[in-house]
Structure formats: structure tokens, C-alpha cells
N, C-alpha and C positions, 0 to 999 in steps of 0.2 A: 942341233939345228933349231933353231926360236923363228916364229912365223912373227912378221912383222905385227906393228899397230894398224889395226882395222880402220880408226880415224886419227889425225894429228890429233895431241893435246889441247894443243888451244881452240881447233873447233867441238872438241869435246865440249871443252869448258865453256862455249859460247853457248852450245845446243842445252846444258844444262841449264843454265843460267834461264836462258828463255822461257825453257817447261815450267821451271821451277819457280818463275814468278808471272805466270801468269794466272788470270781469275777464273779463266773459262773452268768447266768441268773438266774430271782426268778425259774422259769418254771423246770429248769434244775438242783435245787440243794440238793434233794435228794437222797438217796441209787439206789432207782431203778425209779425216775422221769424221768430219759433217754429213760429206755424200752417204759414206756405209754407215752410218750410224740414225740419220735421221728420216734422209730421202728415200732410201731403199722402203725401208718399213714402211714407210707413208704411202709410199707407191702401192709393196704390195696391199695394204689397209684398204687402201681408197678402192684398187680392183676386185679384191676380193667382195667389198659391201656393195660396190654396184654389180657384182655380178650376180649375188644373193640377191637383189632389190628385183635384178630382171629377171629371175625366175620365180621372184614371188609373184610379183605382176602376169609373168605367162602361164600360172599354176591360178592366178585367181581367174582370169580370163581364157582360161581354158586353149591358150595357142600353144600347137605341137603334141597335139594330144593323137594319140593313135586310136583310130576306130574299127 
């Protein structure tokens, strides 16, 4: 018993062709390889530094301080 082809050949050979000539990065040359590769990080980047930035500020200024 043989399990079918997972894709026809000739979209095989379309899909190849594609990847295989284009400039972008390996990383970046998917439909939606951009989102998780670039956006995600940046996201978490940017929340993380303001998150840092407002507790430096609340630690210099002394809010939420228990007395």
C-alpha cells in the first residue's frame, strides 16, 4: 500500500522555482515568515524597553513605594 503524493509535481516544481529564485533572505521568504520573524520580536523589544523605562522612572521618583 503507497500513500499518495502530498503535492502534484508540477506545483512542486512551481513552489521550487519560486524559493529558489528569489533575493529575500532564507528567514524572510515565506507568505507570513515576516510576521514571526520580524514583528513578533519587535513587539516583544519595544514592550519590554518601555516597560524597563517605566520602572526606572517610578524607582527614580519614588511611586509605589511602600511605607
Amino acid at each position: 500500500m503507497t500513500e499518495g503524493p502530498f503535492l502534484p509535481r508540477e506545483r512542486l516544481f512551481k513552489q521550487q522555482q519560486y524559493f529558489q529564485n528569489l533575493t529575500k533572505h532564507t528567514h524572510l521568504k515565506g507568505r507570513y515568515d515576516v510576521v514571526t520573524s520580524v514583528a513578533i520580536p519587535l513587539a516583544l523589544a519595544a514592550s519590554s524597553l518601555f516597560m524597563i523605562g517605566r520602572g526606572v522612572y517610578n524607582m527614580s521618583h519614588g511611586i509605589g513605594k511602600k511605607e
